[in-house]
Each structure stands twice: as C-alpha cells, then as structure tokens.
KETIDO-746529 format. One line per field, with one value per residue (C-alpha): residue number from 1; x, y, z; residue in three letters. Coordinates in steps of 0.1 Angstrom, whole numbers, plus 5000, padded with zeros to 4 digits. Example, Ala and Ser with C-alpha at 12.3 -4.5 7.8 and 13.67 -1.06 7.14 Angstrom:
BEGIN
resi	1,2
east	5123,5137
north	4955,4989
up	5078,5071
resn	ALA,SER
END
This chain:
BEGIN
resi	1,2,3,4,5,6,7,8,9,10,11,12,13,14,15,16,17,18,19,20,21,22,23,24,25,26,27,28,29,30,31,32,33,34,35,36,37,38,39,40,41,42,43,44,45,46,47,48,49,50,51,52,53,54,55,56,57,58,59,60,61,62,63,64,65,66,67,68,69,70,71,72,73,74,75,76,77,78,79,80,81,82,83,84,85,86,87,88,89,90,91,92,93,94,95,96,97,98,99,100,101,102,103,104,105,106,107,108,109,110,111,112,113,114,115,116,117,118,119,120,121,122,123,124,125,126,127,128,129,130,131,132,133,134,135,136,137,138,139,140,141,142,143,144,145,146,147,148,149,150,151,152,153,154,155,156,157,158,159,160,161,162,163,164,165,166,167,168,169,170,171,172,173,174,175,176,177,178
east	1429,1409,1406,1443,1449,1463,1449,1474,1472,1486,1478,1444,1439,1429,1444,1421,1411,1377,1344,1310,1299,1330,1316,1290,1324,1345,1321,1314,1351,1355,1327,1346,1363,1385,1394,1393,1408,1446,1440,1410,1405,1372,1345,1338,1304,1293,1296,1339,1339,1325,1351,1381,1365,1362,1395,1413,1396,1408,1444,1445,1434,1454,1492,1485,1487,1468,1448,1439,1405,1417,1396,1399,1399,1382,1348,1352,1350,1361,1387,1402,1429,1462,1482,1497,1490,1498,1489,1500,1507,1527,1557,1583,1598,1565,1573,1589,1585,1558,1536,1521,1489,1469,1437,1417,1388,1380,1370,1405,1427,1448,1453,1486,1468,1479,1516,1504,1493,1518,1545,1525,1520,1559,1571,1545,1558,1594,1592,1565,1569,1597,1608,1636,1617,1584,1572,1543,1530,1517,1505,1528,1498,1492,1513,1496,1507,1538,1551,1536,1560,1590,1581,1580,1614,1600,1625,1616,1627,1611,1586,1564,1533,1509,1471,1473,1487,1521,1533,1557,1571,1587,1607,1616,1639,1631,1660,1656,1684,1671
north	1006,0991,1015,1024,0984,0986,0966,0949,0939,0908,0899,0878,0889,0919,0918,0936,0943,0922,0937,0922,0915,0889,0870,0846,0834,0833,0810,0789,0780,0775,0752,0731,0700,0695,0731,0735,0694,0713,0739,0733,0696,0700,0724,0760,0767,0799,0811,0799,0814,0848,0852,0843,0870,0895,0881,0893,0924,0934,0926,0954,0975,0964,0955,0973,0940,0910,0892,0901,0889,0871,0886,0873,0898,0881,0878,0900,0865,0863,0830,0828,0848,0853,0875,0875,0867,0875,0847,0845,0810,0794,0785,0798,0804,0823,0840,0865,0859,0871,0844,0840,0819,0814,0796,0787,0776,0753,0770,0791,0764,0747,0782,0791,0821,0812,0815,0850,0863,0853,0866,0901,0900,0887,0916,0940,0924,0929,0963,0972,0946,0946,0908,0891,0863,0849,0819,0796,0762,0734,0698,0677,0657,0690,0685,0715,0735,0724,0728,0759,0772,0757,0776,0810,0803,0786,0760,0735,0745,0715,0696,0702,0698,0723,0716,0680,0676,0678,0708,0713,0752,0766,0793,0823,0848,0884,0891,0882,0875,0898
up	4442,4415,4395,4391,4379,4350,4313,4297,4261,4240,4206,4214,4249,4272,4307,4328,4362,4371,4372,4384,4354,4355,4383,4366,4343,4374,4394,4363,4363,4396,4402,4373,4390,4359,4367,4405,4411,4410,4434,4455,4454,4448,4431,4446,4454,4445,4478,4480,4440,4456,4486,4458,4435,4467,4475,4435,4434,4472,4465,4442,4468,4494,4475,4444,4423,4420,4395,4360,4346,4311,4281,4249,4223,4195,4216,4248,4263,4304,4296,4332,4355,4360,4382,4420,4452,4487,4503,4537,4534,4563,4534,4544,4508,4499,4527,4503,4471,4449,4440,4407,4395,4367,4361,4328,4323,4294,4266,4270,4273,4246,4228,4241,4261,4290,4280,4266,4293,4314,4292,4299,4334,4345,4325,4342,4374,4367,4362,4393,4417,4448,4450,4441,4427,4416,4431,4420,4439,4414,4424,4411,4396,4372,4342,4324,4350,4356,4317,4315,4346,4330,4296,4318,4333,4363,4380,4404,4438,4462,4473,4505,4527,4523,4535,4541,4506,4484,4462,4445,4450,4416,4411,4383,4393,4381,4364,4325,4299,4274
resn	UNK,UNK,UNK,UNK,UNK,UNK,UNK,UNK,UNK,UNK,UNK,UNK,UNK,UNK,UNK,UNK,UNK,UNK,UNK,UNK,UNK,UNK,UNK,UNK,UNK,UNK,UNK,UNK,UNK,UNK,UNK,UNK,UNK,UNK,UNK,UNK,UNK,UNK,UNK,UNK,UNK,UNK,UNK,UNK,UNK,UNK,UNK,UNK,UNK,UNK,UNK,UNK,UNK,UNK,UNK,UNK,UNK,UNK,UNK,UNK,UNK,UNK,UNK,UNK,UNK,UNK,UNK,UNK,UNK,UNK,UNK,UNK,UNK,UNK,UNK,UNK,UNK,UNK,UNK,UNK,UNK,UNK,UNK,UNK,UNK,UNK,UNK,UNK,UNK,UNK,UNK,UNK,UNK,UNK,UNK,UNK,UNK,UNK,UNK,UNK,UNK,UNK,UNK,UNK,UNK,UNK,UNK,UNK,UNK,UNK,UNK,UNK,UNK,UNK,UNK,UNK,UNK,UNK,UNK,UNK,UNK,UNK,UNK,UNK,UNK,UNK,UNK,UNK,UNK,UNK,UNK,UNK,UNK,UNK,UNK,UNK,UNK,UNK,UNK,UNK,UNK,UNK,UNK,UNK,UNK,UNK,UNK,UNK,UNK,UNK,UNK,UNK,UNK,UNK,UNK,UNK,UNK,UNK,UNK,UNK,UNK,UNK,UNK,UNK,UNK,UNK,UNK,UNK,UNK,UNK,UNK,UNK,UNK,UNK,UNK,UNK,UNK,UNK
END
C-alpha cells in the first residue's frame, strides 16, 4: 500500500512515495522529448503521463515496491523517479528479474543524483526484494543511461526486439562485494 512505501534519504535527496501534488512535475517531464525520446519515442500527453503516474503509485499497492518520486532536498523540488517495475513484458529474461528504471528530468540531471538515488534504492532492494537479479532495458542510443547502469554494477546481458525497436537488456546481480 502506499502508505507503507517507505522514504529513503541520501545526502541531497528525499526518496519518497508520489503524491498528487507530484503530478504537474511528473507530466512536465514526461511531455519532454529530450526526456521521453529513450523510453517512449515520443512525448506523453498528459493523459499517457497520468496512466504512468496511476501506473507507480499502484505498484506499491499491488508488489509492495515500485517507484520513488526523486525530491531534492535543498528545494523540496520533484527532480524525477526511480525505482522498480513489474512490467509484464514479453522478455523472457525480465521474466524474473526485478527491473529497475529511473527517469530525470532536466533540471535534475548532471548532478550525480541519479547515481544517489540509485545507490539508495539497489540497497533497499537487496535487502526487501525476492530476485536474484536486477534487470534494466536501455536503448542502445542512450549513453547517459547506459553509463549510469555500468556505474551501479549493471552488465550488458544482450540485445533484443522489444516494440518494434532494439534494447539492450542489462544486468546487476543482487549480491554486492561489500
């Protein structure tokens, strides 16, 4: 449930379950084609940026995890998200992993908060989530992206079709070698 999501603190940020109030940021970034051109292809309208807000706030309620709203401390500032999905996607090697995502918008990134709050939420997810692995899909046009993964741990596992288009599937396992 919503209510039981838990906030996780870094240094500059404040992970957090979303809240309405949330929404205006969340569609804002998600009608963003430099944001959105990675994942979507193409701009949400506010209507698509609804059902994905719907969409984070139900997977709480439904897998007890999901996404974190990305607050930045400083300024109370909604930056982005970042958490994990269970997409149902017809991959086979997502299958049954737990898949991880994360989306800034543009006034967050270049601050190394993304690599923050991902630091917080793999460690959250090691010690709450049942999966060998985490699993993330990245275009292989999305550089950003793609050296962020590698910076958690993430290795490149292959390359496949997924909606008419290429990904490339990475992989973390859970262990650490701390």
């Amino acid at each position: 449930m919503i209510g039981d999501t838990p906030t996780l603190l870094t240094d500059r940020l404040r992970l957090r379950p979303p809240v309405m109030e949330d929404f205006p940021a969340h569609a804002a970034y998600q009608g963003d084609l430099e944001i959105m051109r990675y994942i979507t292809g193409a701009p949400c309208s506010e209507e698509e940026a609804w059902r994905r807000f719907m969409g984070a706030v139900g997977h709480w309620a439904l897998f007890g995890y999901g996404f974190w709203a990305i607050e930045e401390l400083a300024t109370s500032k909604v930056l982005g998200e970042i958490g994990f999905i269970h997409a149902k996607r017809v991959i086979e090697t997502c299958a049954r992993d737990t898949e991880m995502g994360w989306l800034l918008g543009r006034e967050g990134q270049g601050k190394g908060y993304a690599f923050e709050a991902g630091q917080a939420v793999m460690a959250w997810g090691r010690r709450h989530l049942d999966s060998d692995r985490f699993t993330a899909l990245i275009s292989p046009e999305n550089s950003p992206s793609i050296r962020l993964a590698e910076k958690f741990g993430f290795t490149f596992d292959r390359q496949t079709p997924y909606q008419d288009e290429q990904v490339n599937i990475y992989t973390c396992p859970f262990e650490t070698s701390d």
